[in-house]
N, C-alpha and C positions, 0 to 999 in steps of 0.2 A: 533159562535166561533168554529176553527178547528185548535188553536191548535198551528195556527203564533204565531212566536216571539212578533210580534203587537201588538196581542188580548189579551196577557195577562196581569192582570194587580195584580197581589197577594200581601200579606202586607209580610211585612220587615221579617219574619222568613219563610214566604214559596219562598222568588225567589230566590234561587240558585235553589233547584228543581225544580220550574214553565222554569224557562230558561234550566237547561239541558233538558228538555223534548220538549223544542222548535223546531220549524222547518221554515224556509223562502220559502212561498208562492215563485210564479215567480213576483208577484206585488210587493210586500216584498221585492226580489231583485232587481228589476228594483228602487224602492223606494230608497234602500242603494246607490247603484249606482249612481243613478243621483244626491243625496244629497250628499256621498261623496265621490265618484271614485272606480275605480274599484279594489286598494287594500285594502281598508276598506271591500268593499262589501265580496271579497275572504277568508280574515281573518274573518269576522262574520259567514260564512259560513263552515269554515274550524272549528272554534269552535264550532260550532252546530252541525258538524259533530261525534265530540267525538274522532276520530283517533287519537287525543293528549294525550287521556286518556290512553288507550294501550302503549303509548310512555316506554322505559325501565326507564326513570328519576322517571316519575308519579308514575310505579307500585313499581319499588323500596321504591319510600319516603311514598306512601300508606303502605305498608308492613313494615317500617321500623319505620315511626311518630306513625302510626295510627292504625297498626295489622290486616289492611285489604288486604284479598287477593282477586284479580280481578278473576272471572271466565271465562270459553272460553275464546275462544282464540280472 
């Protein structure tokens, strides 16, 4: 196991953080890809990346629902 999105398989209170901590192999990708295009594959990747998290909307409603503040930048 290293760690793909694939490999993991956690029970019902551990994957929201088994999946943020994910990553897509190039098999991985190719895998998304072929089975569902390649805006599927972009968007899976694009949320694995986390750059959504940084977003002004997210750190706002973190800071504002939930009293968390994001560190770094």
């Amino acid at each position: 196991m290293v760690g793909n999105v694939f490999d993991l398989q956690p029970g019902i209170d551990a994957m929201r953080a088994a999946v943020l901590t994910g990553h897509l192999s190039r098999d991985d990708e190719r895998r998304l890809l072929d089975c569902f295009g390649p805006e599927y594959m972009r968007t899976a990747m694009s949320l694995l990346s986390l750059g959504w998290l940084r977003s002004a909307p997210v750190r706002d409603n973190l800071r504002k629902v939930y009293g968390v503040e994001l560190l770094g930048s």
